[in-house]
Every structure is written in C-alpha cells, then in structure tokens.
LUMSENU-643520 format. One record per residue (C-alpha): residue in one letter; y, z, x. Coordinates in nm, 4 decimals, padded with zeros to 6 digits, always signed. Example, Ala and Ser with C-alpha at 12.3 -4.5 7.8 and 13.67 -1.06 7.14 Angstrom:
ZAVO rest        y        z        x
ZAVO    A -00.4500 +00.7800 +01.2300
ZAVO    S -00.1060 +00.7140 +01.3670
***
This chain:
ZAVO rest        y        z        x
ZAVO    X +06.7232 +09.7890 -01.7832
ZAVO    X +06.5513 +10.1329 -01.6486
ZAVO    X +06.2469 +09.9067 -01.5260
ZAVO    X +06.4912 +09.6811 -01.3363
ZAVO    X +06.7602 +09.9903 -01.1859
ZAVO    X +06.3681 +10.1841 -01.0270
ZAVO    X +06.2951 +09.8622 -00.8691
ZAVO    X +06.5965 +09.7970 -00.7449
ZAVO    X +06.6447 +10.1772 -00.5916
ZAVO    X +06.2875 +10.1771 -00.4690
ZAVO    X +06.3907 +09.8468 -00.3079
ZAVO    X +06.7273 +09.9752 -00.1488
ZAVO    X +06.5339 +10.2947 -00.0532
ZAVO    X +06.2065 +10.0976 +00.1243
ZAVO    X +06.4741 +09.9086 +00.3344
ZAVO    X +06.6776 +10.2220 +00.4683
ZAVO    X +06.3802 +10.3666 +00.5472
ZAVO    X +06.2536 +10.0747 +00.7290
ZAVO    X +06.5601 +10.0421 +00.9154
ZAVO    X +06.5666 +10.3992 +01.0018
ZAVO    X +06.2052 +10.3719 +01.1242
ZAVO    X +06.1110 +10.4708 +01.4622
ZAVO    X +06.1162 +10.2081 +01.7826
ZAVO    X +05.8564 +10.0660 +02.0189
ZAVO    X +05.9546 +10.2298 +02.3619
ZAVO    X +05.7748 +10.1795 +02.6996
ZAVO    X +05.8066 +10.3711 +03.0095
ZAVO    X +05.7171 +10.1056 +03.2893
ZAVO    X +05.4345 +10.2093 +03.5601
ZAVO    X +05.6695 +10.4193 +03.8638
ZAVO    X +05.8816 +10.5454 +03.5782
ZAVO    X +05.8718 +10.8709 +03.4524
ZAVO    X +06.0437 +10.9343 +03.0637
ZAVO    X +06.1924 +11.1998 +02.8578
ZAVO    X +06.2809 +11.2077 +02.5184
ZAVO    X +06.6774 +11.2904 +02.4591
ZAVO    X +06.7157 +11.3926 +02.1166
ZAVO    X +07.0254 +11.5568 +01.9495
ZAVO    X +06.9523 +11.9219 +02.0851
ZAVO    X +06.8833 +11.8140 +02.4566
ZAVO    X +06.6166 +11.6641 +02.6353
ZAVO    X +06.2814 +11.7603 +02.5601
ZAVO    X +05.9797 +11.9770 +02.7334
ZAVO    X +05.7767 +11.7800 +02.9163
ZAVO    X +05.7688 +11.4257 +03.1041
ZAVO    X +05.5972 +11.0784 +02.9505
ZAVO    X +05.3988 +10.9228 +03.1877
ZAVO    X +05.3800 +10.5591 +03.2282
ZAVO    X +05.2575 +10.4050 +02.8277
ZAVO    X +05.4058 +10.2763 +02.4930
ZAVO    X +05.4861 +10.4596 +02.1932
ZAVO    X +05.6941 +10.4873 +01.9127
ZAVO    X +05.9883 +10.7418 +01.8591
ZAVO    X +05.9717 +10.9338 +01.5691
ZAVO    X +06.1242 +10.8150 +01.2268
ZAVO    X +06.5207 +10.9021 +01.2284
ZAVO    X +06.8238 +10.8934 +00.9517
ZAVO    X +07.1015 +11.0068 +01.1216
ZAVO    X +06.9977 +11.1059 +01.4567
ZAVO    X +06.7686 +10.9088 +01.6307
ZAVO    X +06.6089 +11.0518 +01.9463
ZAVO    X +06.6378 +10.8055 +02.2929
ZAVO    X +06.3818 +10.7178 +02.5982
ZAVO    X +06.5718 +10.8312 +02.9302
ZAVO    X +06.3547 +10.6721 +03.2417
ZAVO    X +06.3687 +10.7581 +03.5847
ZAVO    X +06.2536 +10.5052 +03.8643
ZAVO    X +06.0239 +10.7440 +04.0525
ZAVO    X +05.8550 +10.4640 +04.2570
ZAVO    X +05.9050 +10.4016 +04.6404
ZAVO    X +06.1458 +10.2046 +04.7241
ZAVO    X +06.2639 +10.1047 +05.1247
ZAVO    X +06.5733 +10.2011 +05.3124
ZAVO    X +06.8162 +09.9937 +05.5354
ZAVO    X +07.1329 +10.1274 +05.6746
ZAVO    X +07.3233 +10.0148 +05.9362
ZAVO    X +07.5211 +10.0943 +06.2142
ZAVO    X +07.7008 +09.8345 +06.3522
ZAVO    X +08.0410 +09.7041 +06.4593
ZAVO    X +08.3007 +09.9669 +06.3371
ZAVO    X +08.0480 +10.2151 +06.2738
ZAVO    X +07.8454 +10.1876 +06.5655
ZAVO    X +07.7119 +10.5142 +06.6944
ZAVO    X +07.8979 +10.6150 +07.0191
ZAVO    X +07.6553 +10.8239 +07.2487
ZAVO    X +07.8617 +11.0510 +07.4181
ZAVO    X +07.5934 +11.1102 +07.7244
ZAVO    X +07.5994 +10.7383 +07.8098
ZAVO    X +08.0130 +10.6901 +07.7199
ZAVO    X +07.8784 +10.3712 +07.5300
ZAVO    X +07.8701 +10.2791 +07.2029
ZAVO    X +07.5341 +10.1638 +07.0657
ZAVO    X +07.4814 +09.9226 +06.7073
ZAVO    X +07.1660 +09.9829 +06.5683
ZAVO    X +06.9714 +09.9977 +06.1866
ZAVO    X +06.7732 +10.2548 +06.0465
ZAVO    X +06.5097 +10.1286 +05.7893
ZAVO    X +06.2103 +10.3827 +05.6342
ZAVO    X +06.0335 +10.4575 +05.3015
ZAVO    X +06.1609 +10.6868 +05.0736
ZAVO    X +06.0361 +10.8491 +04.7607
ZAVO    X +06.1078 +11.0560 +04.4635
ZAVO    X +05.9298 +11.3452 +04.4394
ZAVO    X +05.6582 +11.3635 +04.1591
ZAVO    X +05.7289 +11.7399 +04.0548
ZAVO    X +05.8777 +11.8537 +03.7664
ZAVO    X +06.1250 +12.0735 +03.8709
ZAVO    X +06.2618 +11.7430 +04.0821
ZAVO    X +06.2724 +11.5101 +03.8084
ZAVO    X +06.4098 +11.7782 +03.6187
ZAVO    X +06.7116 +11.8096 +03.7968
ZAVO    X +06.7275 +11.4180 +03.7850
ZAVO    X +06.7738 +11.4353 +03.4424
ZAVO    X +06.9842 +11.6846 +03.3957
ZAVO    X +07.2631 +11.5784 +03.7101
ZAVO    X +07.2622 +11.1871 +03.7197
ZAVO    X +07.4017 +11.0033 +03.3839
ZAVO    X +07.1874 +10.7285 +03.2893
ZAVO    X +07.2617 +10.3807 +03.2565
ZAVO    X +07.2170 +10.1347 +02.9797
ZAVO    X +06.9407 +09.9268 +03.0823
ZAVO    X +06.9505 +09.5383 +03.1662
ZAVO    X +06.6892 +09.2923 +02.9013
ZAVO    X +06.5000 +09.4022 +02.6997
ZAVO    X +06.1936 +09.5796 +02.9663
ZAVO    X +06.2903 +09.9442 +02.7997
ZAVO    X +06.3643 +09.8470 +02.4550
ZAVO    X +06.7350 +09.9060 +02.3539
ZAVO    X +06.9376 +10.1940 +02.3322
ZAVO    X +06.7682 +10.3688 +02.6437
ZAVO    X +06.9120 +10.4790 +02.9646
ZAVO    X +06.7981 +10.4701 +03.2961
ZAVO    X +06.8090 +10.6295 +03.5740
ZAVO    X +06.7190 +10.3832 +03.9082
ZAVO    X +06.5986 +10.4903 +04.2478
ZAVO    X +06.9353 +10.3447 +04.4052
ZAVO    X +07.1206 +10.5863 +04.2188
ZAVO    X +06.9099 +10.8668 +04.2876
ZAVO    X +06.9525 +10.7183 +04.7139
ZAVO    X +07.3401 +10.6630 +04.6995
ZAVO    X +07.3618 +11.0725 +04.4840
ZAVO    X +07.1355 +11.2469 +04.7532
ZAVO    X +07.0003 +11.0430 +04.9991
ZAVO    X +07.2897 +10.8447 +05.2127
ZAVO    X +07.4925 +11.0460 +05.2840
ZAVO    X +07.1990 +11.2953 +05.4789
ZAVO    X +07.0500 +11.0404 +05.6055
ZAVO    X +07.3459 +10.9016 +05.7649
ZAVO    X +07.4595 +11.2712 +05.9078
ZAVO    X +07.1074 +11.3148 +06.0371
ZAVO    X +07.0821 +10.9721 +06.2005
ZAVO    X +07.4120 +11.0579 +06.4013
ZAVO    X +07.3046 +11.4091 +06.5080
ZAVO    X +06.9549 +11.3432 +06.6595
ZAVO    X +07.0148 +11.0251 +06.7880
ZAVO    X +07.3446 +11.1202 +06.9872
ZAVO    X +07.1588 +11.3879 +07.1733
ZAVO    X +07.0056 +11.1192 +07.3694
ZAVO    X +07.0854 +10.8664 +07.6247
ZAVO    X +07.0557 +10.4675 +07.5638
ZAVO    X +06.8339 +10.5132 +07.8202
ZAVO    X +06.5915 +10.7602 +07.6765
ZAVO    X +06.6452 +10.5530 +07.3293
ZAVO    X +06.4956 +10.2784 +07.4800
ZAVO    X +06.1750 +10.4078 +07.6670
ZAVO    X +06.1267 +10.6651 +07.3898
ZAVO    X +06.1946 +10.5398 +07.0730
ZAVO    X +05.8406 +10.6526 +06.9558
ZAVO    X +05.9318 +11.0303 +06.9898
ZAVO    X +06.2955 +10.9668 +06.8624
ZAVO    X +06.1540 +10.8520 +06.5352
ZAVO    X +05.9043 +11.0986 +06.4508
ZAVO    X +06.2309 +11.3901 +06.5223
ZAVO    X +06.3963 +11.1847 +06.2896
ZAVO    X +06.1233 +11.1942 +06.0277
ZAVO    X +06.0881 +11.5866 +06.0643
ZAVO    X +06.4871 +11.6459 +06.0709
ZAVO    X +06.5770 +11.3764 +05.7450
ZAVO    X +06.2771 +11.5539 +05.5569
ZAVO    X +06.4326 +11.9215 +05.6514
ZAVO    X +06.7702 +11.8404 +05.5196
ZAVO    X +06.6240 +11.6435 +05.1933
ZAVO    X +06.4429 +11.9546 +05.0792
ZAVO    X +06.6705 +12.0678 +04.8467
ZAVO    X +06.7058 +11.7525 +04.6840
ZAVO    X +06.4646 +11.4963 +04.5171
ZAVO    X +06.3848 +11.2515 +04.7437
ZAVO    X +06.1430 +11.2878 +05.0395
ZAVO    X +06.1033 +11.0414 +05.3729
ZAVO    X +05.8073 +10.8516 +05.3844
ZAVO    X +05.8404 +10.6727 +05.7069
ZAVO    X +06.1533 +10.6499 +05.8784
ZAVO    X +06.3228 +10.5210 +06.2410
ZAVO    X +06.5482 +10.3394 +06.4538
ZAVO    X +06.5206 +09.9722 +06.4113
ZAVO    X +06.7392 +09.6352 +06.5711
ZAVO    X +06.8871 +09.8382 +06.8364
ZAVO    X +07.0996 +09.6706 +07.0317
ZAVO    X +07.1802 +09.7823 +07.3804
ZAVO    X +07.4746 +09.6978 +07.5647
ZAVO    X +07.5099 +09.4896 +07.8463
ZAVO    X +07.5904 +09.7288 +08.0921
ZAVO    X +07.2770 +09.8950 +08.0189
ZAVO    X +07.0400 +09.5956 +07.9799
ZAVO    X +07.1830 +09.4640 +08.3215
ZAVO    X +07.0754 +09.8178 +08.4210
ZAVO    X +06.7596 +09.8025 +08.3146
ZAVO    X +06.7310 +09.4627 +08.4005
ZAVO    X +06.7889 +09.5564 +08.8162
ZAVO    X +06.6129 +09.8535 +08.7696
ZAVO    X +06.2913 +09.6350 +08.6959
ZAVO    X +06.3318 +09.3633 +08.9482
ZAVO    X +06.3973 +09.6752 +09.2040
ZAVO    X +06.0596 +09.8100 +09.0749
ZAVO    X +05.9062 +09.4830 +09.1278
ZAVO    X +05.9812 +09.4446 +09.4295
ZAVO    X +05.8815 +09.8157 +09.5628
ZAVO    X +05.5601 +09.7942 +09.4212
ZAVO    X +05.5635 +09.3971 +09.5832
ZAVO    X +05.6066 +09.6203 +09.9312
ZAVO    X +05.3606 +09.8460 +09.8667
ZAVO    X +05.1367 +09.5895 +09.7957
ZAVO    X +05.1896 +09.3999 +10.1146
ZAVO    X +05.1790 +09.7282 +10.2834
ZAVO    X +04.8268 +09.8102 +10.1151
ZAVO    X +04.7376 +09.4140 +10.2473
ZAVO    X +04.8733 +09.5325 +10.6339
ZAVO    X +04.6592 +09.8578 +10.6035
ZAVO    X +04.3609 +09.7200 +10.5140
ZAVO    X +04.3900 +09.4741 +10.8009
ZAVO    X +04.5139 +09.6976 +11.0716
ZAVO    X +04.1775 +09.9244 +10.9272
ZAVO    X +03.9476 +09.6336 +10.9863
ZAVO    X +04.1190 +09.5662 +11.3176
ZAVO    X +04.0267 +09.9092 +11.3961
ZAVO    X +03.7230 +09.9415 +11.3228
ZAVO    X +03.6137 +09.6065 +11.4936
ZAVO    X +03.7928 +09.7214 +11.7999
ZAVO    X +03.6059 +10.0478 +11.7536
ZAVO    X +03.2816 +09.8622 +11.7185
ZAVO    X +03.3308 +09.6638 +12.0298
ZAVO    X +03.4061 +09.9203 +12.2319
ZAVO    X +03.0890 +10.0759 +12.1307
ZAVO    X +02.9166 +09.8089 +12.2131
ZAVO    X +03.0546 +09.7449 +12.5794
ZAVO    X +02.9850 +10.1307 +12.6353
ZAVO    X +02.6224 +10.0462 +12.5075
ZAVO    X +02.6540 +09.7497 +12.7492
ZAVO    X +02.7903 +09.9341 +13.0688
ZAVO    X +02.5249 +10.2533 +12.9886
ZAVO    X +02.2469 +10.0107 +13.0075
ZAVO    X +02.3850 +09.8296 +13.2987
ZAVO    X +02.4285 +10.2270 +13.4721
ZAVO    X +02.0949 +10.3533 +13.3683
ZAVO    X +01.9203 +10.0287 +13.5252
ZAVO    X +02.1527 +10.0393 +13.8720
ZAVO    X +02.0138 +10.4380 +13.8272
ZAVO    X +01.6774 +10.3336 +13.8508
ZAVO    X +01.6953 +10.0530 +14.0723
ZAVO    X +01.8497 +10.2972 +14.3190
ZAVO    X +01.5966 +10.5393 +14.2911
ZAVO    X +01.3200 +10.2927 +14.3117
ZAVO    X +01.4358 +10.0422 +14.6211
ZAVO    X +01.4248 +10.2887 +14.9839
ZAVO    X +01.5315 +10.1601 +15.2963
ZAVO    X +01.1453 +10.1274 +15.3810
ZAVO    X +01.0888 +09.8896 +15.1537
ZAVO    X +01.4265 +09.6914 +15.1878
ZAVO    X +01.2906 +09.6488 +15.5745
ZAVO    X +00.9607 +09.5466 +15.4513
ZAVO    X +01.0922 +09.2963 +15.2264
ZAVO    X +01.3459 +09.1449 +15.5010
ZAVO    X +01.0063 +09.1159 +15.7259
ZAVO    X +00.8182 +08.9513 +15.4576
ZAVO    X +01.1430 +08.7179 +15.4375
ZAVO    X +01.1230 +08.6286 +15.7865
ZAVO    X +00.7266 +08.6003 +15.8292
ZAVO    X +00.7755 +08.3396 +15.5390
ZAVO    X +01.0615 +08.1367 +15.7579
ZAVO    X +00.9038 +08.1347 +16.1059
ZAVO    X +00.6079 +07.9331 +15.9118
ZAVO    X +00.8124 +07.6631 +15.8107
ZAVO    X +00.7878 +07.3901 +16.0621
ZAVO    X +01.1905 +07.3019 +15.9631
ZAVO    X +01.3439 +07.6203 +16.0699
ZAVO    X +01.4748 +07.6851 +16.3851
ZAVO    X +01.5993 +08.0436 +16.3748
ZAVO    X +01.6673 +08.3440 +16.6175
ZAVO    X +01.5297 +08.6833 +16.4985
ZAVO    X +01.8711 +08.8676 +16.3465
ZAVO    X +01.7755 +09.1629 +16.5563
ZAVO    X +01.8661 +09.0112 +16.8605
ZAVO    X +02.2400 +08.9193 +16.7889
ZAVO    X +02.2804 +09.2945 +16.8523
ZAVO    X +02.2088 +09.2050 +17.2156
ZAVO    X +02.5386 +09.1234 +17.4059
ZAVO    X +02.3556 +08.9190 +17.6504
ZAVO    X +02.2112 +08.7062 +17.3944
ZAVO    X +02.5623 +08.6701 +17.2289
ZAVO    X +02.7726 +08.6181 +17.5407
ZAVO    X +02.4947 +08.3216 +17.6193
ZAVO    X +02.4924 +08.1622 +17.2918
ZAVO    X +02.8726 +08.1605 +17.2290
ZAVO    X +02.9971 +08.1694 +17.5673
ZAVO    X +03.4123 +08.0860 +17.5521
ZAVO    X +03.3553 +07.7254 +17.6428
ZAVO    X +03.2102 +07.6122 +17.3418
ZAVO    X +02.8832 +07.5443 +17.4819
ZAVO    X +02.5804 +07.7253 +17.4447
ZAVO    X +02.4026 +07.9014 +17.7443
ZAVO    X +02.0711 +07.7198 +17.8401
ZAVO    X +01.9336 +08.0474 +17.9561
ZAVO    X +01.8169 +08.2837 +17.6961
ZAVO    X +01.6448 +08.5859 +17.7448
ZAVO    X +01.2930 +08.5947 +17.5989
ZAVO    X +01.2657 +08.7991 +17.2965
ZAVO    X +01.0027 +08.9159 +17.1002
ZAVO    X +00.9410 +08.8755 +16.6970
ZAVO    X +00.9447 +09.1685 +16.4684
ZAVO    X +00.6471 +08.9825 +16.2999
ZAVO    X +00.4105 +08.9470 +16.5957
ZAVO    X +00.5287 +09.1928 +16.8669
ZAVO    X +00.5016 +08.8710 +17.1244
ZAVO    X +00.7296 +08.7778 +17.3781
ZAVO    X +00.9128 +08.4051 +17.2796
ZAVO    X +01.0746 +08.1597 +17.4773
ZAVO    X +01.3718 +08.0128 +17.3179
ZAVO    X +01.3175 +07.5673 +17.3036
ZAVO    X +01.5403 +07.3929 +17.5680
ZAVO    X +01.7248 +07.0959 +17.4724
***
C-alpha cells in the first residue's frame, strides 16, 4: 500500500512540475524582448533568438516584444482636410509618405515598455501568453500626431507655386523639422516628403499659360537670333563688296594716274600724225587734213548755204609732207 501511495505522489508530483515547466518563447528578427516577471520588467533587452522561460509554480514570468523594425508612412491630406495655403488663398490635397523607425537605444525602448500596454498577440508566432507591442502603436502614440502638425507648418509657409518647382528643398526641411520635433520620443524619420500633390486648376491653368508664354518668348528670340545672323551676313557681304569696288575704283584711279602722267600732248600729236600718215596711204580714202577745217575759207567753200560744195579750194599743204596739194575736181 506504501509502495503504491510513493508512486502515485511521485506521479502527481512529476506532472505539476511538468506543467509548471518553463515555455519555448521567440523574439522574431526586428523585435526586441523583455522579460515581465512578477516584480517588473527585467534589466536588459533579448535580442532576436529562442529560449525558454524559467521553470514557474505560481508566477510565471512573460515575453513582452516590441516591433523595432522599419516600417513606411502614408498620411493624407485630402478633401476635408486638405491643407489651405494661406499665401496662395487655395486649398491644396496632397499625401505625405516616408520611412520611419524605432530607435535602437535602450533608454528608447525603455520608455516603450514602460508607457505603451501590450497586446495579446495574434497565432501562435510569439508563443502564448505574451504581449506585444507593434510599430503602429508606437506611430499612432508618438508619431501622427507630430508629423501631421509639422506637415501643416512647413508646408503652409510656401506658395503652390514654390511647392511645385521646389519640392526637392521642401522635403529635405521637412525631414530636418519632423526629426527635431521626434527627438523626445522613440521614433526617428528615415526618409520623408510630399507625395500625390494635387494642384488646383487655377494654378495648373497658371502654370499651364505661363509655359506656352515661355514658349513662345524663347520661339521670338529664336527667330530673332535667325534675323541677326542674317542681317550679320548681309552685312558683312555688303561690307565685302564694297571693299571690293573700292579695290576696283583704286585700281581703275591709280592706272588713269599713270596714264596721265605718261601720255603728253607731244606724243598725243605724234600719234594723231602717225594716224593720218597711215590714211593718206590707203588708195580708198579721200580725206581733207583736219587742220584745215579751222580755215573759214575752206569751210565757207565746202559748205557754202546752197548745199553744194565750192569747186574752188584753196591748196593746202599736209602735216605729213610739208607739200602744197591740190584738192581732186569732180
């Protein structure tokens, strides 16, 4: 009977103390752990592994995770919450979207811990009777609301205007102002900025005349660069031609120059005599020496006012030979 009561306590006693045995846990990888045991949470964080918690009767100790990983943000400000920018009077929907982050310290995670309740986890990933704590709880505790404030503050400080042509410099402001006002808290912007803006159609009608107008200026100046150039080459031949006629009329000056140096009145009557020596030999010519139509007898007798030509003419000599000639009678 004493044989049969050991077993049986030995029995009861191996399967409390199996039951009572501690669990398989797992932190996932971008999940940081601490174990919450009766007195509080305790010192120091579990990095991403699998263990077992220690053996319990009464008490048993828990695995609180937090989702520490990076996760993306979308908000949006559209319809009844579009932004109004007071510089343009005009309301403008857009979306922020970015990459936030928990931040990997201790003294952050810390305060994780200790401020945001844990929920019971869905399946089985984390065992059962854990809690965690999920990056979109951590967002909606600390991070919306700022972001949402700091979104409206730099971004109304600028025209739709300036939004549009410099959404680059926008974006990195709202980087450095979102990270300013996040310092005290846990989460940290990884990359952040205005995204699916939509302007209004005032504005892109604006813009929209404001770039045909610039197409057609710089059409003008175009044309106006074509008209130059023309009018240049115009000029230039011009220019050219002129320079030539001047070489032309120089050339033409310079050889009258010499030509009037070289030819004397001497030798203009020596070439008129070597004119006439070379007539009077022709057997074809009949001719009366030029000298002697300075004579007014000779020119009353050839064109006397009848008509008719005198049949007397005085004898006269040539310049060639010096000898008196008798004019032919008809």
């Amino acid at each position: 009977m004493k044989t049969f009561l050991t077993i049986a306590m030995v029995s009861i006693a191996t399967i409390f103390l199996a039951g009572c045995a501690g669990e398989s846990v797992q932190v996932p990888p971008a999940y940081v752990g601490k174990i919450l045991s009766k007195d509080g949470f305790q010192p120091g964080l579990v990095s991403p592994s699998q263990f077992r918690l220690p053996y319990c009767f009464r008490y048993c100790d828990r695995l609180i995770v937090v989702e520490a990983s990076d996760f993306g943000l979308h908000e949006q400000f559209r319809k009844n919450h579009a932004l109004y920018m007071p510089k343009s009077e005009l309301a403008m929907p857009f979306d922020v979207r970015g990459t936030l982050a928990v931040r990997n310290d201790d003294k952050s995670l810390q305060s994780v811990f200790d401020r945001i309740p844990a929920s019971s986890p869905k399946g089985r990933l984390f065992g059962r009777a854990h809690g965690v704590i999920t990056k979109n709880k951590i967002y909606y505790t600390y991070g919306k609301a700022v972001v949402r404030d700091v979104v409206r503050r730099v971004v109304s400080k600028y025209t739709i205007e300036q939004v549009a042509s410099s959404r680059a410099a926008i974006n990195a402001e709202l980087v450095t102002a979102l990270n300013k006002a996040l310092a005290t808290t846990p989460l940290i912007a990884r990359r952040f900025g205005l995204a699916d803006v939509r302007f209004p159609k005032v504005i892109l009608d604006q813009k929209e005349t404001s770039a045909r107008r610039r197409i057609a200026i710089q059409q003008e100046e175009a044309e106006k660069q074509i008209r130059l150039v023309k009018l240049q080459a115009d000029l230039e031949a011009a220019r050219a031609e002129r320079q030539i006629r001047r070489e032309r009329a120089q050339a033409v000056l310079e050889e009258n120059g010499i030509y009037a140096k070289s030819v004397s009145e001497k030798y203009l009557a020596y070439r008129r005599l070597e004119v006439l020596e070379k007539l009077a030999g022709s057997p074809n010519t009949k001719w009366v020496p030029f000298q002697a139509l300075g004579s007014v007898g000779l020119s009353v007798a050839m064109f006397s006012p009848s008509g008719k030509t005198s049949k007397t003419v005085a004898t006269v000599k040539t310049p060639a030979t010096g000898k008196a000639v008798k004019p032919e009678k008809k």
